[in-house]
C-alpha positions in Angstrom: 337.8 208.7 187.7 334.0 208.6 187.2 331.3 210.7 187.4 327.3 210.3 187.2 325.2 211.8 184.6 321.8 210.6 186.6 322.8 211.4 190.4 323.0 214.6 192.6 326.1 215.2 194.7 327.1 215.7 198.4 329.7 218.2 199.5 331.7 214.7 200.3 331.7 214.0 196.8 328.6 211.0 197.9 325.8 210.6 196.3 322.5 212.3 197.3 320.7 209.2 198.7 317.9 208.6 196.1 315.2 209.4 198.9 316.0 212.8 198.3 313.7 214.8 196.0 316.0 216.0 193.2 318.6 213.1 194.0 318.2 211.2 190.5 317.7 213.0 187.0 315.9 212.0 184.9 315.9 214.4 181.8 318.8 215.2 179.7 318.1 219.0 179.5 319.5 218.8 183.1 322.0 216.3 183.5 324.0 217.3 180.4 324.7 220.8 181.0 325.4 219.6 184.6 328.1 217.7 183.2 329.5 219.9 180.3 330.1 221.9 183.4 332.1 219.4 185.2 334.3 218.6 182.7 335.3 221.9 181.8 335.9 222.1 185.4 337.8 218.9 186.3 335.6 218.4 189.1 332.6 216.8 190.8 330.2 219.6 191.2 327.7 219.3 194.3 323.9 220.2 195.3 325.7 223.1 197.0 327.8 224.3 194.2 330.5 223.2 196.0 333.7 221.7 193.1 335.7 218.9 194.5 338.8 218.2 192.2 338.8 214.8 190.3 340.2 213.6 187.3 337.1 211.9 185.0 337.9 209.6 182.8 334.1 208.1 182.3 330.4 209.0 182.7 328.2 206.6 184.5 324.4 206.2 183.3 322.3 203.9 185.5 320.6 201.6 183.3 317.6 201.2 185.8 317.1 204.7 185.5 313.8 205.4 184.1 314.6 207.2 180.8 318.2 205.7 180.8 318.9 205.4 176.8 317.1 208.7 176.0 318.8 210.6 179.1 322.0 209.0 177.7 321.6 210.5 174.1 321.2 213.8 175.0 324.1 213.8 177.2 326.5 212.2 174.4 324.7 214.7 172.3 324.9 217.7 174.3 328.6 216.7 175.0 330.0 216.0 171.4 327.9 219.6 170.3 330.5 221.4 173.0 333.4 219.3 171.1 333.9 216.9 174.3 335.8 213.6 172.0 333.8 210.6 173.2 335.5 207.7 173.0 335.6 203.9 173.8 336.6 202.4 177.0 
């Protein structure tokens, strides 16, 4: 299963079509506790607060997101700081 660090979420587990204000992060101080949170949950966690049970086994960036390797660090930072094991594919 895989999950995005840069996108917003549907209650269909979609993702938030990018002409949608608030549809792509961009900053790390959002996207990363966003994801701590899914982790720990096991699930895809939508706009609406909505969980929808997944197993995640990766966390996709988009490199043409503007801000992609900083937005990146600070997840994998913010991640390995709550003792998440990061590890290669």
């Amino acid at each position: 299963g895989e999950i995005f660090a840069d996108r917003a979420y549907n209650d269909d587990a979609t993702l938030v079509a990018r002409s949608v204000p608030g549809a792509v992060l961009h900053a790390a101080e959002t996207a990363a506790p966003r994801i701590l949170k899914m982790l720990q949950a096991g699930a895809i966690i939508a706009e609406s607060g909505k969980h929808i049970p997944c197993r995640i086994d990766t966390i996709c960036l988009h490199g043409d997101t503007n801000g992609a390797v900083a937005l990146g660090r600070g997840v994998r930072a913010h991640l390995e700081n709550a003792g998440v094991k990061i590890s290669k594919f």
